[in-house]
C-alpha positions as protocol buffer text, in pm:
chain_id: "A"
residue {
  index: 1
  type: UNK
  ca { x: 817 y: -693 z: 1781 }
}
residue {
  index: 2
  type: UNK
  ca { x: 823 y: -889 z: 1468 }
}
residue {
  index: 3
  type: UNK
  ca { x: 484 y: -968 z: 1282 }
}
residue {
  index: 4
  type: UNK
  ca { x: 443 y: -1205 z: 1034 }
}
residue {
  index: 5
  type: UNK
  ca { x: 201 y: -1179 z: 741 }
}
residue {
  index: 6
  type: UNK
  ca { x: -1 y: -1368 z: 850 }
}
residue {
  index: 7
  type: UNK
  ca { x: -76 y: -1224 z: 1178 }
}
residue {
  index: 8
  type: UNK
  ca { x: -83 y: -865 z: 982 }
}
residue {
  index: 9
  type: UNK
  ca { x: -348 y: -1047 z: 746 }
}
residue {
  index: 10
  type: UNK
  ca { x: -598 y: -1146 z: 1094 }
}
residue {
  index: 11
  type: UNK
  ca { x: -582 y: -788 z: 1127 }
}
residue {
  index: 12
  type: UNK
  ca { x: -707 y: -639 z: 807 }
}
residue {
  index: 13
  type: UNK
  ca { x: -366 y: -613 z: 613 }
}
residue {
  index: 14
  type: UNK
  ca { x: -341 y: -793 z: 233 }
}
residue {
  index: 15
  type: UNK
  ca { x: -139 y: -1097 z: 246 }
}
residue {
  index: 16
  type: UNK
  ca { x: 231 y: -1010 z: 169 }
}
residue {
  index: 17
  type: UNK
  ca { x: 409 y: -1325 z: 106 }
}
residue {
  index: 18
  type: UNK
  ca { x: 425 y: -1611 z: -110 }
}
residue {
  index: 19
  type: UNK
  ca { x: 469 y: -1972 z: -4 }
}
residue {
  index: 20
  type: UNK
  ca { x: 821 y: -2000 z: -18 }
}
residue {
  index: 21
  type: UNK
  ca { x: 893 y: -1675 z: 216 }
}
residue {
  index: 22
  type: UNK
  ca { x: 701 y: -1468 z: 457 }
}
residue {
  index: 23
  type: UNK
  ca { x: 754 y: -1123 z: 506 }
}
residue {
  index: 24
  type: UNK
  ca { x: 767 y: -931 z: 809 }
}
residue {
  index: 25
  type: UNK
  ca { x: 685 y: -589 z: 829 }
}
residue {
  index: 26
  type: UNK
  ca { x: 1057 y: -532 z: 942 }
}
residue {
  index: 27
  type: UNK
  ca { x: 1196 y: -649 z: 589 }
}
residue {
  index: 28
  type: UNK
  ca { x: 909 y: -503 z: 414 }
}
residue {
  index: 29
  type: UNK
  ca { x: 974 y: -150 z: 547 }
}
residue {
  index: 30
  type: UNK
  ca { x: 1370 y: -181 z: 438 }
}
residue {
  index: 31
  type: UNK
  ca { x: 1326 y: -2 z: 122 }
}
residue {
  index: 32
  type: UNK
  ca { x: 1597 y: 246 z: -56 }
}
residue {
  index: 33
  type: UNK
  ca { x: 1579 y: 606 z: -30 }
}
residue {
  index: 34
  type: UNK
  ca { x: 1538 y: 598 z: -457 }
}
residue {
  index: 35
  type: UNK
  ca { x: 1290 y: 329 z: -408 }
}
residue {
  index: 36
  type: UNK
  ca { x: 1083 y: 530 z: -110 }
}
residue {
  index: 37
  type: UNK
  ca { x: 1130 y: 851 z: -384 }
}
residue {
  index: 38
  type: UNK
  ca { x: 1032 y: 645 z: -664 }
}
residue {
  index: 39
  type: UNK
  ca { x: 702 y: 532 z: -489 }
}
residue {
  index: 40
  type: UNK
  ca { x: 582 y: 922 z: -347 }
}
residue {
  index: 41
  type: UNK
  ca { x: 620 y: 1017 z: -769 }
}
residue {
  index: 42
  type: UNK
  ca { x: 430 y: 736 z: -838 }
}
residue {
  index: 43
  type: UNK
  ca { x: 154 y: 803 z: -589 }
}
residue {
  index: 44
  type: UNK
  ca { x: 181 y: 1184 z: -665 }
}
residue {
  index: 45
  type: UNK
  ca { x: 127 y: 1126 z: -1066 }
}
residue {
  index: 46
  type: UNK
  ca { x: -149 y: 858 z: -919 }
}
residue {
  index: 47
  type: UNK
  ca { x: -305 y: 1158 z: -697 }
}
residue {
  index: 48
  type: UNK
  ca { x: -293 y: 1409 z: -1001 }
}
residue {
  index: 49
  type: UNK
  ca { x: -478 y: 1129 z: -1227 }
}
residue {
  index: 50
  type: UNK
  ca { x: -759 y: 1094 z: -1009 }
}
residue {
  index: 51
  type: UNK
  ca { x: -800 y: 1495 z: -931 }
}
residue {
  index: 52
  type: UNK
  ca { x: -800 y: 1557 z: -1270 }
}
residue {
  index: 53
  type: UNK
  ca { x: -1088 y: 1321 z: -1321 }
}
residue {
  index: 54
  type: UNK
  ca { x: -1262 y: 1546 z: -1050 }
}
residue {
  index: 55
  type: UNK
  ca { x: -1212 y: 1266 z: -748 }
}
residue {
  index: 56
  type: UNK
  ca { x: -1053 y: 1326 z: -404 }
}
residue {
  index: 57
  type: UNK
  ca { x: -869 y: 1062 z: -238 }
}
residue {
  index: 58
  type: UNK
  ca { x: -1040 y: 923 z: 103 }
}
residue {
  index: 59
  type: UNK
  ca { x: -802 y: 979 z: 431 }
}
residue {
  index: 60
  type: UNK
  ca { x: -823 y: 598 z: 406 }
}
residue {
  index: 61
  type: UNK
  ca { x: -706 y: 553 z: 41 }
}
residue {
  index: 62
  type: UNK
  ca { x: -424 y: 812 z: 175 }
}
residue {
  index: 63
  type: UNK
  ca { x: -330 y: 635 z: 483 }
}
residue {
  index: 64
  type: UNK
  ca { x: -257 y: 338 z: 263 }
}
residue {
  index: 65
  type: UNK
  ca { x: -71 y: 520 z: -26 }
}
residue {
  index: 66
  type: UNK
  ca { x: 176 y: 637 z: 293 }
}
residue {
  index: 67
  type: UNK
  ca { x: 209 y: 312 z: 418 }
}
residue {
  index: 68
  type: UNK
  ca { x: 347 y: 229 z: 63 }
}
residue {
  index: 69
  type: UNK
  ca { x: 562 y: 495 z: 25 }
}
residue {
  index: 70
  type: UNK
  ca { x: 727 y: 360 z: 378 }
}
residue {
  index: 71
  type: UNK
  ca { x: 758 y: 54 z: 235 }
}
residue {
  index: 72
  type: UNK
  ca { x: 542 y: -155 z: 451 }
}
residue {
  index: 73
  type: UNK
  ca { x: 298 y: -288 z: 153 }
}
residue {
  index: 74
  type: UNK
  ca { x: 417 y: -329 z: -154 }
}
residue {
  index: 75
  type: UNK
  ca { x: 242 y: -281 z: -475 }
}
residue {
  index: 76
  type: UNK
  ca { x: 24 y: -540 z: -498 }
}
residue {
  index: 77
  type: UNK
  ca { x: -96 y: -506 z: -107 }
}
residue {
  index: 78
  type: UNK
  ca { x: -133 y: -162 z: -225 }
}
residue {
  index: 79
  type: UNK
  ca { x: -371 y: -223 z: -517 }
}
residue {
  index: 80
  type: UNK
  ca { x: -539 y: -483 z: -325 }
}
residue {
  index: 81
  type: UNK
  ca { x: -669 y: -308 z: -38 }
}
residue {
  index: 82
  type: UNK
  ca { x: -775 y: -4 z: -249 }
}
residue {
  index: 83
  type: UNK
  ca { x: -1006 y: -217 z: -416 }
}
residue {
  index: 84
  type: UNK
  ca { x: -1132 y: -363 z: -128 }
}
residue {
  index: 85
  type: UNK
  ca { x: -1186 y: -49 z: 43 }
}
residue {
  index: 86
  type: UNK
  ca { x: -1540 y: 59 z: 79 }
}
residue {
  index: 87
  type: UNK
  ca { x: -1446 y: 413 z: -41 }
}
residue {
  index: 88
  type: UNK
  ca { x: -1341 y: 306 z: -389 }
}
residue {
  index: 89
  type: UNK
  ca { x: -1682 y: 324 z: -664 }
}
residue {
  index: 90
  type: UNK
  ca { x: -1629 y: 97 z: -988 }
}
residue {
  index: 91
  type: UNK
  ca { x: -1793 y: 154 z: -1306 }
}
């Protein structure tokens, strides 16, 4: 079963689509091999950032970085619910 965004979005997700086309996790999730790659280096280097600062990534924090990796957020979903998630401490 197909859900749109905005049925996702009831459910906790970040929006994922713009007014002139809605996503559905189905062509969210059709990412590239190189892009799927491209995301786990970029979450890896993200990881080794914050461990170096002497933080550890919440399960929740992680559970969102694989959903990214899979393709089913992009970016922006991605930054958006890390800073809306009640494990993440701002200066």
């Amino acid at each position: 079963m197909t859900q749109t965004a905005p049925t996702l979005r009831r459910r906790g997700f970040p929006s994922v689509y713009d007014k002139d086309h809605i996503m559905t996790v189905e062509t969210i999730s059709q990412i590239s091999a190189a892009e799927r790659a491209r995301r786990h280096r970029e979450v890896h280097f993200a990881r080794g950032n914050v461990r170096h600062e002497g933080g550890i990534l919440s399960d929740e924090i992680e559970q969102l970085n694989a959903r990214y990796i899979a393709g089913e957020i992009d970016s922006d979903a991605l930054t958006g619910a890390i800073l809306a998630s009640q494990t993440v401490q701002l200066p």
